[in-house]
CHARMM-style PDB file with segment names, atoms N, HN, CA, C and O in Angstrom:
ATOM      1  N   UNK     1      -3.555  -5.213  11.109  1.00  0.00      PROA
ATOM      2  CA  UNK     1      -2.267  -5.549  10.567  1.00  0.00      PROA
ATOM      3  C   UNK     1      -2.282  -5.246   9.074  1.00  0.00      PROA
ATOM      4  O   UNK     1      -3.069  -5.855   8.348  1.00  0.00      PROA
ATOM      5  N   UNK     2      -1.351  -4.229   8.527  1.00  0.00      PROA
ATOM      6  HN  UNK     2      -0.712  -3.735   9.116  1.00  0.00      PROA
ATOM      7  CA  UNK     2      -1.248  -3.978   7.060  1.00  0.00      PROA
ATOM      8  C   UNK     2      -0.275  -5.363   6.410  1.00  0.00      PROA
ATOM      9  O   UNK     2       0.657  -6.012   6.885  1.00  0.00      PROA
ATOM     10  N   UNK     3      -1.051  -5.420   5.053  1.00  0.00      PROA
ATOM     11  HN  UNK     3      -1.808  -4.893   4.667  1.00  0.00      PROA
ATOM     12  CA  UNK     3       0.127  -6.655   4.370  1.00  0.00      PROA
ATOM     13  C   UNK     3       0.336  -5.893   3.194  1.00  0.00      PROA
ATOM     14  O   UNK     3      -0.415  -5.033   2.733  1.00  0.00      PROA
ATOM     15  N   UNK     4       1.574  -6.339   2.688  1.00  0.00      PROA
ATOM     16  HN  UNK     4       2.184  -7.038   3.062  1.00  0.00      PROA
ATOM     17  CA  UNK     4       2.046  -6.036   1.367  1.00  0.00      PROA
ATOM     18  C   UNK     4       1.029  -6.232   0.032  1.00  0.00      PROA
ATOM     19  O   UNK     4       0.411  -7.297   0.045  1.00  0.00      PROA
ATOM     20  N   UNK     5       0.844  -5.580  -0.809  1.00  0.00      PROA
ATOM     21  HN  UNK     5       1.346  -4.716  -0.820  1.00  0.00      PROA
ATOM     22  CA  UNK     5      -0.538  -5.631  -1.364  1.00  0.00      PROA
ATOM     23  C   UNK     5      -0.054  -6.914  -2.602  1.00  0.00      PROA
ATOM     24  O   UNK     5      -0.981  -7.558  -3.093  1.00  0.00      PROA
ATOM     25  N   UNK     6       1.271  -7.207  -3.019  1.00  0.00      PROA
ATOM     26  HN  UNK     6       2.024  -6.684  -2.620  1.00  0.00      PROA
ATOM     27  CA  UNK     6       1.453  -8.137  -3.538  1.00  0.00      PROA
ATOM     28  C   UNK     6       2.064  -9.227  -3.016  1.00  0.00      PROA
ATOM     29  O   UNK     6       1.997 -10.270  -3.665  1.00  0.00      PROA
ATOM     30  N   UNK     7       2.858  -9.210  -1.610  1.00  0.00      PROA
ATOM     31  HN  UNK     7       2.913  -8.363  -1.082  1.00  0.00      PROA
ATOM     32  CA  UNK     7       3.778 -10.144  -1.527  1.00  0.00      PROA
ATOM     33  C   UNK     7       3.058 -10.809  -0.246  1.00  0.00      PROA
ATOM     34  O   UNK     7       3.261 -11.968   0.117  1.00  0.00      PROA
ATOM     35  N   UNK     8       2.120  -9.828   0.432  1.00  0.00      PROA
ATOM     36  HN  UNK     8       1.955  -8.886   0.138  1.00  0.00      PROA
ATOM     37  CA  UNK     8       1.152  -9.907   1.933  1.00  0.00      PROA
ATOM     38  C   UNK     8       2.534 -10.086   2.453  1.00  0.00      PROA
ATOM     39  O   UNK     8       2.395 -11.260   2.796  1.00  0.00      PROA
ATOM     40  N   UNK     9       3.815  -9.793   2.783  1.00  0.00      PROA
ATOM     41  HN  UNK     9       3.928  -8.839   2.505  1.00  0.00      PROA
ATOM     42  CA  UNK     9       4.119  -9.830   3.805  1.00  0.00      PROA
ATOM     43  C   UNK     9       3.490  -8.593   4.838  1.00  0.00      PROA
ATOM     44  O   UNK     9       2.790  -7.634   4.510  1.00  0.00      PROA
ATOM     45  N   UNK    10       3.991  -8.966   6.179  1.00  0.00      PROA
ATOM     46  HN  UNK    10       4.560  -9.744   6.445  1.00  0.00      PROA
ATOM     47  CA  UNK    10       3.352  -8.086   7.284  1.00  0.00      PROA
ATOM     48  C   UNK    10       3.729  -7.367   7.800  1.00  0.00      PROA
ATOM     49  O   UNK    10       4.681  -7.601   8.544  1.00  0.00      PROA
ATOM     50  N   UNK    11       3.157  -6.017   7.686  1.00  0.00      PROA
ATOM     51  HN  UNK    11       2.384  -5.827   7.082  1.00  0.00      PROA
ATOM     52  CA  UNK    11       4.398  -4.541   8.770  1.00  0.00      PROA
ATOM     53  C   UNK    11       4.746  -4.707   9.792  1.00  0.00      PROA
ATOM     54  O   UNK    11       3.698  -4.774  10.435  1.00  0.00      PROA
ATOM     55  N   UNK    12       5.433  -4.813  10.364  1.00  0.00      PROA
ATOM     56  HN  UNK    12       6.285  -4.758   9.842  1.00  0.00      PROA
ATOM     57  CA  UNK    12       5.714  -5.132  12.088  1.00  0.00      PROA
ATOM     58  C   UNK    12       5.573  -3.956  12.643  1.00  0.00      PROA
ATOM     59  O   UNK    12       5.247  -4.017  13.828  1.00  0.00      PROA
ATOM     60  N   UNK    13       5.778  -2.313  11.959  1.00  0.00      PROA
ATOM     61  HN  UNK    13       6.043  -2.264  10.996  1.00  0.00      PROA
ATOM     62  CA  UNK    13       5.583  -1.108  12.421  1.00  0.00      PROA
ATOM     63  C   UNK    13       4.379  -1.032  13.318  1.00  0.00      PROA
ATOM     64  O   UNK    13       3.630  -1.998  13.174  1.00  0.00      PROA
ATOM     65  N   UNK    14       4.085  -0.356  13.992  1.00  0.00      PROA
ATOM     66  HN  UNK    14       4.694   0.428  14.109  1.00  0.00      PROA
ATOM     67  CA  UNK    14       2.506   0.680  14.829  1.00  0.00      PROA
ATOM     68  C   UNK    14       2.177   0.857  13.994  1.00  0.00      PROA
ATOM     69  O   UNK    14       2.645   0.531  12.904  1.00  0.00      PROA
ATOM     70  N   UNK    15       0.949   1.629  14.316  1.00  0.00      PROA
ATOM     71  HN  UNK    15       0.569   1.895  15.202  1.00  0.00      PROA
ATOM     72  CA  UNK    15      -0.130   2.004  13.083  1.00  0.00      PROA
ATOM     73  C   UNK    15       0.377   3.521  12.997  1.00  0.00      PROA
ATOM     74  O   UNK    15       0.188   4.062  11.907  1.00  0.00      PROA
ATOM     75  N   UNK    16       0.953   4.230  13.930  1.00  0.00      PROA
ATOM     76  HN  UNK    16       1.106   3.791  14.816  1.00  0.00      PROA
ATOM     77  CA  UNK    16       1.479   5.330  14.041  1.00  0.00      PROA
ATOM     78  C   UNK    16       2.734   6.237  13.531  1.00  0.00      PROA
ATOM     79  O   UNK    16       3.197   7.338  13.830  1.00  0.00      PROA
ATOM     80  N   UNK    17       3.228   4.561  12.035  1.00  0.00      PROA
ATOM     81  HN  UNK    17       2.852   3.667  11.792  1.00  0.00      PROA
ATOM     82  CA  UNK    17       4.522   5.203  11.523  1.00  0.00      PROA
ATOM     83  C   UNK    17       4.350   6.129  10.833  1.00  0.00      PROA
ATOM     84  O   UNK    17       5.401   6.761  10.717  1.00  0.00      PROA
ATOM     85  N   UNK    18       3.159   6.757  10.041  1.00  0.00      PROA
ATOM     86  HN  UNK    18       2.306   6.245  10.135  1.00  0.00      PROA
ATOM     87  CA  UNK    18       3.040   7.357   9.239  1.00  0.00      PROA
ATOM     88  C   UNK    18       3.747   8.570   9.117  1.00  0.00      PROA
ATOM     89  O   UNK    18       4.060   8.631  10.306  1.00  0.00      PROA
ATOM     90  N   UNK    19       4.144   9.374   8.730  1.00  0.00      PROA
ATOM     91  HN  UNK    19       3.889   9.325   7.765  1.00  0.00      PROA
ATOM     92  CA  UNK    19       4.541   8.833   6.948  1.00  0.00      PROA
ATOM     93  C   UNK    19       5.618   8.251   6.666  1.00  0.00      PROA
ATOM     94  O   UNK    19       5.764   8.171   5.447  1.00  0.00      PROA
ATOM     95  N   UNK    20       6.425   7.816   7.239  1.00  0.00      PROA
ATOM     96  HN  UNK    20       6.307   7.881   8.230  1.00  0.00      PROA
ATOM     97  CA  UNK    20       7.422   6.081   7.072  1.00  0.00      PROA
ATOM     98  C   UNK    20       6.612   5.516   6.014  1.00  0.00      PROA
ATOM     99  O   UNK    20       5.476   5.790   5.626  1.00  0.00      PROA
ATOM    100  N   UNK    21       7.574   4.557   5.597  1.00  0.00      PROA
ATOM    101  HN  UNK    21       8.497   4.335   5.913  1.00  0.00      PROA
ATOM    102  CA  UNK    21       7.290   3.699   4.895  1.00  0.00      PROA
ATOM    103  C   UNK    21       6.919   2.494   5.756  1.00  0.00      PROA
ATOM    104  O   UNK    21       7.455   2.191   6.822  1.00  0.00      PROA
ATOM    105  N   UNK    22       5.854   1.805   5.096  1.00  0.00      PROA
ATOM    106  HN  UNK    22       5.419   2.051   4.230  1.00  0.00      PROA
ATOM    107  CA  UNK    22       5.375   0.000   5.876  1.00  0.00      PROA
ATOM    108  C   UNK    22       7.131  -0.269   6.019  1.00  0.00      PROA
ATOM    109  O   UNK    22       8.089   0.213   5.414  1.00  0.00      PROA
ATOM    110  N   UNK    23       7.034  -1.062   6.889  1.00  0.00      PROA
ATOM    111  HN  UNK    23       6.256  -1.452   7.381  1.00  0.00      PROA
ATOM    112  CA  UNK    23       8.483  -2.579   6.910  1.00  0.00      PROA
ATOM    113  C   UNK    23       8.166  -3.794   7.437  1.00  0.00      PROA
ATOM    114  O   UNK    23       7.732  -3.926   8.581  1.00  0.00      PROA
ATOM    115  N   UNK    24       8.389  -4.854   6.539  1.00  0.00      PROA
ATOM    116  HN  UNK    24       8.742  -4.747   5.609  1.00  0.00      PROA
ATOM    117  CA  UNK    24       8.869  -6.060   7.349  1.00  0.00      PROA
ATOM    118  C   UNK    24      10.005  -6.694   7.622  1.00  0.00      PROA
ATOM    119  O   UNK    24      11.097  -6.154   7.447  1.00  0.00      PROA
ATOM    120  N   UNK    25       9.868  -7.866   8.063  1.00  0.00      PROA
ATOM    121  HN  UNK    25       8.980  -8.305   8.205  1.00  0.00      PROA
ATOM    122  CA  UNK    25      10.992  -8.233   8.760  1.00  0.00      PROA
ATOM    123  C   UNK    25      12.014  -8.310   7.890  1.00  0.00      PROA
ATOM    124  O   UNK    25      13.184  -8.111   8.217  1.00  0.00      PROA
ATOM    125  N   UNK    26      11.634  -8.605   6.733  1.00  0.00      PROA
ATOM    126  HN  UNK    26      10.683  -8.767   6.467  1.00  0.00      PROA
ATOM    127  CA  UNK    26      12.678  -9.302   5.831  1.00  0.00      PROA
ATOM    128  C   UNK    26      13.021  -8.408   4.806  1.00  0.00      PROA
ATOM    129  O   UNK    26      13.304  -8.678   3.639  1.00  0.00      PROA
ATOM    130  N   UNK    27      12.959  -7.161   5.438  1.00  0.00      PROA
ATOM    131  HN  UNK    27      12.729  -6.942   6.387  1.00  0.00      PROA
ATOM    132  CA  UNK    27      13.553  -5.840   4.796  1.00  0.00      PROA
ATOM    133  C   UNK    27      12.814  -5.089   3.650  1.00  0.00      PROA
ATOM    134  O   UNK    27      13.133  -4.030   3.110  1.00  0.00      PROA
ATOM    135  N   UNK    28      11.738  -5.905   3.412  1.00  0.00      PROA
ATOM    136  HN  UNK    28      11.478  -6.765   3.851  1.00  0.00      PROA
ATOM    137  CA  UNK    28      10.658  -5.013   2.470  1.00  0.00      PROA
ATOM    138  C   UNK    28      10.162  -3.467   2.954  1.00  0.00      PROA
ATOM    139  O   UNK    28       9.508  -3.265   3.976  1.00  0.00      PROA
ATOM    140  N   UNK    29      10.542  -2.578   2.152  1.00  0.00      PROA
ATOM    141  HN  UNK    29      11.073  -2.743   1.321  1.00  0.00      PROA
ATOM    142  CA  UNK    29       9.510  -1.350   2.962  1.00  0.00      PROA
ATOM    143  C   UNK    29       8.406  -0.783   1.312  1.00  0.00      PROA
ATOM    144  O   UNK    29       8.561  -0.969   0.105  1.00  0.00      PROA
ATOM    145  N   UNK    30       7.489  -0.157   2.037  1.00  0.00      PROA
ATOM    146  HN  UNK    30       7.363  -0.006   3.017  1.00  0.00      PROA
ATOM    147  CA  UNK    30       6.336   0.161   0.710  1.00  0.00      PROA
ATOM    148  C   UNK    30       5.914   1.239   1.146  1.00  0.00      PROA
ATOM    149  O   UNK    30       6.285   1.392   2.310  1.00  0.00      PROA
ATOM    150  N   UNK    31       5.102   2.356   0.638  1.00  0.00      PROA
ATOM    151  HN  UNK    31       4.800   2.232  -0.308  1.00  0.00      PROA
ATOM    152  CA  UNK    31       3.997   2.921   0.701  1.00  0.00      PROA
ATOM    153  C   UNK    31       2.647   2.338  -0.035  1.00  0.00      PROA
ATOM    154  O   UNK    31       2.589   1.962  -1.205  1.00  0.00      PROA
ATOM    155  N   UNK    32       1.789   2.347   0.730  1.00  0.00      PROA
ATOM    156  HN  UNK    32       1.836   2.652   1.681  1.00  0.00      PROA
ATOM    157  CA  UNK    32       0.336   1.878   0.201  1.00  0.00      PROA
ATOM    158  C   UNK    32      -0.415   2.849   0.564  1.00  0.00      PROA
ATOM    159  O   UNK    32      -0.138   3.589   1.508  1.00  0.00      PROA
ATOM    160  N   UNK    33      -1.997   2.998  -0.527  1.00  0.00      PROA
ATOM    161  HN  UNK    33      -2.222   2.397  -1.294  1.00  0.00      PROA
ATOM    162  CA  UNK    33      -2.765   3.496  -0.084  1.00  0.00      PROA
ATOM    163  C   UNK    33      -3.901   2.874  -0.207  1.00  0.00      PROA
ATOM    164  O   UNK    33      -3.704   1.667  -0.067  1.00  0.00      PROA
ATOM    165  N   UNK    34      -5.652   3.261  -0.517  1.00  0.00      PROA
ATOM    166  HN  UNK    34      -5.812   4.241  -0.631  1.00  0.00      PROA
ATOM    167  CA  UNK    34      -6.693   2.583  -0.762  1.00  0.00      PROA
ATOM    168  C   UNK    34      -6.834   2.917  -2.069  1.00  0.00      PROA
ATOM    169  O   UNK    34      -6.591   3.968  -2.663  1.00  0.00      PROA
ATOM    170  N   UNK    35      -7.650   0.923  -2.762  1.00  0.00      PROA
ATOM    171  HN  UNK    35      -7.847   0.069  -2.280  1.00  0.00      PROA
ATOM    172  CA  UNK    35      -7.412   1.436  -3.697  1.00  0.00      PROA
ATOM    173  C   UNK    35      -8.689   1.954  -4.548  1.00  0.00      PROA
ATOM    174  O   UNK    35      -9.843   1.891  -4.125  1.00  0.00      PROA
ATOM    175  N   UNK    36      -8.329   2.454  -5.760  1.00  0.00      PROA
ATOM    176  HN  UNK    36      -7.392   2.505  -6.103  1.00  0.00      PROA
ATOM    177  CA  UNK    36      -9.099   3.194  -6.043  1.00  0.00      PROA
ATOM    178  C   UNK    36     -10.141   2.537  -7.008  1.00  0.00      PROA
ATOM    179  O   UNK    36     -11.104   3.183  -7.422  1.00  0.00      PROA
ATOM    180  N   UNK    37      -9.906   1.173  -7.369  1.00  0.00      PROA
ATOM    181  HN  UNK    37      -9.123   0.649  -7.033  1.00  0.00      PROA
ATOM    182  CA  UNK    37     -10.616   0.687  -7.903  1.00  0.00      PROA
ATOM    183  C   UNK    37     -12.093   0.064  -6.972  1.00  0.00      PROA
ATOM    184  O   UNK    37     -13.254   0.140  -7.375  1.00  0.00      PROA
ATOM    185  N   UNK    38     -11.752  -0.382  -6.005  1.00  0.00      PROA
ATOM    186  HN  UNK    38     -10.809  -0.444  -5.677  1.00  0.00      PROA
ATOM    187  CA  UNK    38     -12.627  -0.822  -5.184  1.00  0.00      PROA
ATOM    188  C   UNK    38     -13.712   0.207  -3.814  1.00  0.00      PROA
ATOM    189  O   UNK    38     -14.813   0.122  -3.270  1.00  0.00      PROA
ATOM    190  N   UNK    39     -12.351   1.220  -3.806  1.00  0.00      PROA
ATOM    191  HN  UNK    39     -11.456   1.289  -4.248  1.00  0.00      PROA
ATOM    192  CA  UNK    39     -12.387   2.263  -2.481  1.00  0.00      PROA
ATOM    193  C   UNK    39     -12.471   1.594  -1.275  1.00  0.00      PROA
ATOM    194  O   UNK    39     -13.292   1.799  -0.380  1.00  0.00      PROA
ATOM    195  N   UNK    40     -11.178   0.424  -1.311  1.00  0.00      PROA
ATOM    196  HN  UNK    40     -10.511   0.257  -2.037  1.00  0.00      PROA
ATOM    197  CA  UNK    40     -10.581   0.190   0.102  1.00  0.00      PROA
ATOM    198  C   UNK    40     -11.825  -1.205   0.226  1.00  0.00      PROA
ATOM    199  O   UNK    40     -11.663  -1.963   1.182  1.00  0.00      PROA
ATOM    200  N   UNK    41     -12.622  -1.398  -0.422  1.00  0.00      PROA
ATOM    201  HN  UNK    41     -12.754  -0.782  -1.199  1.00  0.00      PROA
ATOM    202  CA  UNK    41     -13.516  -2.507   0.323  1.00  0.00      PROA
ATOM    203  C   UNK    41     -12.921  -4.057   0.036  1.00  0.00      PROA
ATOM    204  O   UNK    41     -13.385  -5.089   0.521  1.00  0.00      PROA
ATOM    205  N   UNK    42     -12.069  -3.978  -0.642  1.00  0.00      PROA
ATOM    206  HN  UNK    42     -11.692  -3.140  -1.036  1.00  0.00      PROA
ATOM    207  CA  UNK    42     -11.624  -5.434  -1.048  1.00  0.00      PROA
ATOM    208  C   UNK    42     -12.600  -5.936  -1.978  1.00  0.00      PROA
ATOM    209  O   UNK    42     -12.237  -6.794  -2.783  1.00  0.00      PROA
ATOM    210  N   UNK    43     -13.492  -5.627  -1.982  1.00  0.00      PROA
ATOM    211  HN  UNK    43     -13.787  -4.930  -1.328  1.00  0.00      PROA
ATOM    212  CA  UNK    43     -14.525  -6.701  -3.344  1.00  0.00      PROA
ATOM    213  C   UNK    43     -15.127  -5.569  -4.026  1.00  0.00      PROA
ATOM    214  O   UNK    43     -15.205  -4.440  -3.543  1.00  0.00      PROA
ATOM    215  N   UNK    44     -15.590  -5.954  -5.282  1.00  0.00      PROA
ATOM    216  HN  UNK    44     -15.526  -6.872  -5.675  1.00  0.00      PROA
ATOM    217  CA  UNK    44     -16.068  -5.221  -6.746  1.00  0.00      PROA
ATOM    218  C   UNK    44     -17.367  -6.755  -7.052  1.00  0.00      PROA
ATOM    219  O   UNK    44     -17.138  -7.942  -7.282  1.00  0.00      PROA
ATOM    220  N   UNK    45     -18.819  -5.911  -6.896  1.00  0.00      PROA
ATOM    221  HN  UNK    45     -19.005  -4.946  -6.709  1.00  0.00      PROA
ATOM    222  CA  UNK    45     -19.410  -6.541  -7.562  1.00  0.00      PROA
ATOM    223  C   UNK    45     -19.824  -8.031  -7.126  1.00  0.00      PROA
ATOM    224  O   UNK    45     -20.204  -8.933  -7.872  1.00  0.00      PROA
ATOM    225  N   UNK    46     -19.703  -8.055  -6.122  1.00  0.00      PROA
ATOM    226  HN  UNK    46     -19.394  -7.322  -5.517  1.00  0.00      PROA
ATOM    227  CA  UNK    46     -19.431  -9.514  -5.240  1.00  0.00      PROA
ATOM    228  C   UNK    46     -18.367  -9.698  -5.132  1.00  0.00      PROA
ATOM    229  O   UNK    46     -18.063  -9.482  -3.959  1.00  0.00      PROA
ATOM    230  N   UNK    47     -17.270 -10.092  -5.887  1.00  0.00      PROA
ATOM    231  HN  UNK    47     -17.516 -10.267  -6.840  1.00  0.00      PROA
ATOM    232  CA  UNK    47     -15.924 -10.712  -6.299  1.00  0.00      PROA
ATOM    233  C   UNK    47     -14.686  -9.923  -5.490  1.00  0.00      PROA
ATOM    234  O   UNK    47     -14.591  -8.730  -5.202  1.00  0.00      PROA
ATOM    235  N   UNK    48     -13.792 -11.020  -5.238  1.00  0.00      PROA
ATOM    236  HN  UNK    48     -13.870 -11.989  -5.472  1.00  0.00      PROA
ATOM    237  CA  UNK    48     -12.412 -10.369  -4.552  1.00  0.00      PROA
ATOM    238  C   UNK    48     -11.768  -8.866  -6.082  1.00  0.00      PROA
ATOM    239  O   UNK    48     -11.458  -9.024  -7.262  1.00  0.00      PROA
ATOM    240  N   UNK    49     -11.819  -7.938  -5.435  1.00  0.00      PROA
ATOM    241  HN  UNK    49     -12.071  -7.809  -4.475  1.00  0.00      PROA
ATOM    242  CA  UNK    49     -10.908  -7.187  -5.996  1.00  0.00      PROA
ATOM    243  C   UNK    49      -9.751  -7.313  -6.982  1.00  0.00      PROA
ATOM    244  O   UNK    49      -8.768  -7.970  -6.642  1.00  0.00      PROA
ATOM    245  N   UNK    50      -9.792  -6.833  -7.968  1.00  0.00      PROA
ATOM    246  HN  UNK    50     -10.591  -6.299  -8.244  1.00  0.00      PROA
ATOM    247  CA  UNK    50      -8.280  -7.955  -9.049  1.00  0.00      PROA
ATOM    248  C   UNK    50      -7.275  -6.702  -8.596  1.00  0.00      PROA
ATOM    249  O   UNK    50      -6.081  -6.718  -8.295  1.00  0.00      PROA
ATOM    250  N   UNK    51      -8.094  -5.775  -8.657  1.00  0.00      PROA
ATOM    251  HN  UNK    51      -9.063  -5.763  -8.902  1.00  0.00      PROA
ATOM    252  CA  UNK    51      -6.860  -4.741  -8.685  1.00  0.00      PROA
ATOM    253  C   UNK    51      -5.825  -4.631  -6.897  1.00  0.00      PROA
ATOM    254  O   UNK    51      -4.621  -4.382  -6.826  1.00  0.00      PROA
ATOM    255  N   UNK    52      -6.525  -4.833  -5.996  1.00  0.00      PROA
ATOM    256  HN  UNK    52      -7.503  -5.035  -6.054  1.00  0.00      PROA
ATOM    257  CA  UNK    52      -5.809  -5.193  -4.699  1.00  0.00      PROA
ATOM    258  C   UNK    52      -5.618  -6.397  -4.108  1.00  0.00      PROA
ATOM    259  O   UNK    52      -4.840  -6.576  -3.171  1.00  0.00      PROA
ATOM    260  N   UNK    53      -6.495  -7.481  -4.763  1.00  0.00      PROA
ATOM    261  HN  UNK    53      -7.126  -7.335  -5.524  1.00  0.00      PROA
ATOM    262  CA  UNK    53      -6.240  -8.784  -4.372  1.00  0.00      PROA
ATOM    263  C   UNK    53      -7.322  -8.743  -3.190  1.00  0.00      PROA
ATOM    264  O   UNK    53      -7.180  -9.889  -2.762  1.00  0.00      PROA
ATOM    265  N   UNK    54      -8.161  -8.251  -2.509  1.00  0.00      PROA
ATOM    266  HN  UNK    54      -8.277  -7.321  -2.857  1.00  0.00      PROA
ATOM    267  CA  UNK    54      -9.312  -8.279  -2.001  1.00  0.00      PROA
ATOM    268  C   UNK    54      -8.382  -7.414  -0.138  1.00  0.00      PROA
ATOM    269  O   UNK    54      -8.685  -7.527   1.050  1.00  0.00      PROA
ATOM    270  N   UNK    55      -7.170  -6.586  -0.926  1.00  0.00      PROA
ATOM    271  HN  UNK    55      -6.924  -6.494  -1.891  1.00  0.00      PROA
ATOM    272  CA  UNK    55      -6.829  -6.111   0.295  1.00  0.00      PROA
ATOM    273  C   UNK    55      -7.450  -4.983   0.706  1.00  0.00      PROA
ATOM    274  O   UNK    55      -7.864  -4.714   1.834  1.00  0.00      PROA
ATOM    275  N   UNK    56      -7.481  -4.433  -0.147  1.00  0.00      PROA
ATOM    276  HN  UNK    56      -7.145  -4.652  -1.063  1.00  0.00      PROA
ATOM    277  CA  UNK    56      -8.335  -2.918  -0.066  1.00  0.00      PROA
ATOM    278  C   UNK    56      -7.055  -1.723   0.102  1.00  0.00      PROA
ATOM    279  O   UNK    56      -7.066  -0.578   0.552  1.00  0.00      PROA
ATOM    280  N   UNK    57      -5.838  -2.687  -0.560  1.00  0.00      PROA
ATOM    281  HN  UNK    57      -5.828  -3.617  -0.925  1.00  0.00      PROA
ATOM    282  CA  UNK    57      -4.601  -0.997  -0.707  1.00  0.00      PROA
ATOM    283  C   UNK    57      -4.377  -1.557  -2.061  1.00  0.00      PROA
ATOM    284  O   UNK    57      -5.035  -2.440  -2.612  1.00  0.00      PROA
ATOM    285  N   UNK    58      -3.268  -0.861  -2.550  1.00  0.00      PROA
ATOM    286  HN  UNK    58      -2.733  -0.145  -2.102  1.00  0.00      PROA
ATOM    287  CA  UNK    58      -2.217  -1.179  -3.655  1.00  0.00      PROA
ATOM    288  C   UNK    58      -1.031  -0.461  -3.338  1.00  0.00      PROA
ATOM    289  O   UNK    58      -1.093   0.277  -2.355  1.00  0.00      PROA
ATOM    290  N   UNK    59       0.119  -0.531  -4.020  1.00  0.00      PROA
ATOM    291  HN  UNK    59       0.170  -1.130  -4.819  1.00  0.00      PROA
ATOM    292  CA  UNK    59       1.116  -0.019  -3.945  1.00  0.00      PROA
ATOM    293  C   UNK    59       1.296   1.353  -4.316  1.00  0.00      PROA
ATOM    294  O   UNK    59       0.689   1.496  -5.377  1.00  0.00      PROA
ATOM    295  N   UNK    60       1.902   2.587  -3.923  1.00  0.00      PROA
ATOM    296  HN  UNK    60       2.396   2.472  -3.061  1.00  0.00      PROA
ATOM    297  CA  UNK    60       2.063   3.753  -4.668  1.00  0.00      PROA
ATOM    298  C   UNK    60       3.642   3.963  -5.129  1.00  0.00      PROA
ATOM    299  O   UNK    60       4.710   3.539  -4.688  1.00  0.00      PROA
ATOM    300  N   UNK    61       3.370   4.590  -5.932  1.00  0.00      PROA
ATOM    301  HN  UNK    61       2.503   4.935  -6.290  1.00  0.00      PROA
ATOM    302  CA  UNK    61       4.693   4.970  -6.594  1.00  0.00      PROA
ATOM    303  C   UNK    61       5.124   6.258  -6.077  1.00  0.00      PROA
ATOM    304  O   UNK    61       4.521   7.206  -6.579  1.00  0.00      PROA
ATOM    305  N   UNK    62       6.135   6.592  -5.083  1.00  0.00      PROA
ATOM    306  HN  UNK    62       6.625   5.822  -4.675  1.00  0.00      PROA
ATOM    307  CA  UNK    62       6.405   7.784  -4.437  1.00  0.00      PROA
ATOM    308  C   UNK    62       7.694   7.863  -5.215  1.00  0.00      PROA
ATOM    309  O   UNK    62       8.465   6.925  -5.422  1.00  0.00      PROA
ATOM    310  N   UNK    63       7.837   9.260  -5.664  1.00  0.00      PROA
ATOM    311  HN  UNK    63       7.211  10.022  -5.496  1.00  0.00      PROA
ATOM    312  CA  UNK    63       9.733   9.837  -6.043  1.00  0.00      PROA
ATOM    313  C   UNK    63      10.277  10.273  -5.164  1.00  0.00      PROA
ATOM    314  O   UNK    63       9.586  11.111  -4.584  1.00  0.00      PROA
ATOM    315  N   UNK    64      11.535  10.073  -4.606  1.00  0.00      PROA
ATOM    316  HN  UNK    64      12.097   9.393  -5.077  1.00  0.00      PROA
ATOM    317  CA  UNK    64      11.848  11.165  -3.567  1.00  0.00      PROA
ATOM    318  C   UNK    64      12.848  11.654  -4.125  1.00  0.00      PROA
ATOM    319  O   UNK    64      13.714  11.150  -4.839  1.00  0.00      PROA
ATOM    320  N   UNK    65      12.621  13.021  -3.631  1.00  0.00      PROA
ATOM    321  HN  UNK    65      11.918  13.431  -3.051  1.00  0.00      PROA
ATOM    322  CA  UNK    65      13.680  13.726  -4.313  1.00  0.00      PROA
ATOM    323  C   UNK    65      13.678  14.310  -5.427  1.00  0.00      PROA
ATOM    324  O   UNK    65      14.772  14.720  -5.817  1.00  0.00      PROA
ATOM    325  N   UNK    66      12.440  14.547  -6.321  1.00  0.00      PROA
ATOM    326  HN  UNK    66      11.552  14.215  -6.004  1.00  0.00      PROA
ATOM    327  CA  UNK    66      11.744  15.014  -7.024  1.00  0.00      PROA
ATOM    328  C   UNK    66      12.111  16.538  -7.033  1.00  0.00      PROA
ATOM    329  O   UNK    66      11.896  17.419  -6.201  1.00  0.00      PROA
ATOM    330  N   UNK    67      12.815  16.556  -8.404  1.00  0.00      PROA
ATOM    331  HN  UNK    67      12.990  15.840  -9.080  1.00  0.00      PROA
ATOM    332  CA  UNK    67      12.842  18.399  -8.424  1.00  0.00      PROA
ATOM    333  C   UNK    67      11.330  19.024  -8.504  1.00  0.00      PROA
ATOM    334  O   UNK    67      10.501  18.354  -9.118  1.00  0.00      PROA
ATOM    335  N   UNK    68      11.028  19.937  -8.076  1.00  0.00      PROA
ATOM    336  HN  UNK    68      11.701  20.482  -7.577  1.00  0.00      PROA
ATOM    337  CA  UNK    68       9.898  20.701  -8.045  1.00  0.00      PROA
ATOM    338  C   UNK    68       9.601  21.997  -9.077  1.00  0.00      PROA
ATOM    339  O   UNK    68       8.692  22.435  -9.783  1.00  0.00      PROA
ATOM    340  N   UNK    69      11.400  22.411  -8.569  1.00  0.00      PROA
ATOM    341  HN  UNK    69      12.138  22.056  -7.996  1.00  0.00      PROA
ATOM    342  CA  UNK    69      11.577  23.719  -9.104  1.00  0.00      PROA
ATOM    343  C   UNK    69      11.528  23.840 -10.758  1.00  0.00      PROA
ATOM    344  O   UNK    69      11.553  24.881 -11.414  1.00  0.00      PROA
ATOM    345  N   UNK    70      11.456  22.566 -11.210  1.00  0.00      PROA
ATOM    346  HN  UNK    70      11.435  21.720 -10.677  1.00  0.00      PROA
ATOM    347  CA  UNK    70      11.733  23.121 -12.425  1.00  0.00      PROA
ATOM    348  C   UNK    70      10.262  23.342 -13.529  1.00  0.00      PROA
ATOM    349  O   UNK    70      10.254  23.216 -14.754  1.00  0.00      PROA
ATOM    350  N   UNK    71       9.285  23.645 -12.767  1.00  0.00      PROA
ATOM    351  HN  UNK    71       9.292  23.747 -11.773  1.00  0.00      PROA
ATOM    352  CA  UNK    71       8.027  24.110 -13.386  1.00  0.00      PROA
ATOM    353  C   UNK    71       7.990  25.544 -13.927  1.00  0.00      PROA
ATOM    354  OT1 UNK    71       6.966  25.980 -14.452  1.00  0.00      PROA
TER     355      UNK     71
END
């Protein structure tokens, strides 16, 4: 079960939405990935993770709709 990396609410999606966005019930949707501080293990050093909260994602920042062309 994926949780929201700040709010832990819970995806109700399959594991198979990909590339959808997570959703829960209460209308949250996210992209997450692993994070990079820990590499997905939830702990650093013994200690819960600060940067995921000991989830082992964080949130990503996706644009959609992102001009491309203008490189």
């Amino acid at each position: 079960m994926r949780r929201h990396p700040e709010t832990r609410v819970e995806c109700v999606l399959a594991d198979t939405h990909y590339p959808r966005p997570h959703y829960a019930l209460d209308g949250t949707t996210w992209h997450d990935g692993l994070c990079g501080a820990c590499s997905g293990s939830g702990s650093r050093d013994g200690t819960v993770c600060d940067s995921c909260h000991g989830g082992g994602f964080c949130l990503l920042e996706i644009e959609i709709g992102a001009d491309i062309d203008e490189e």
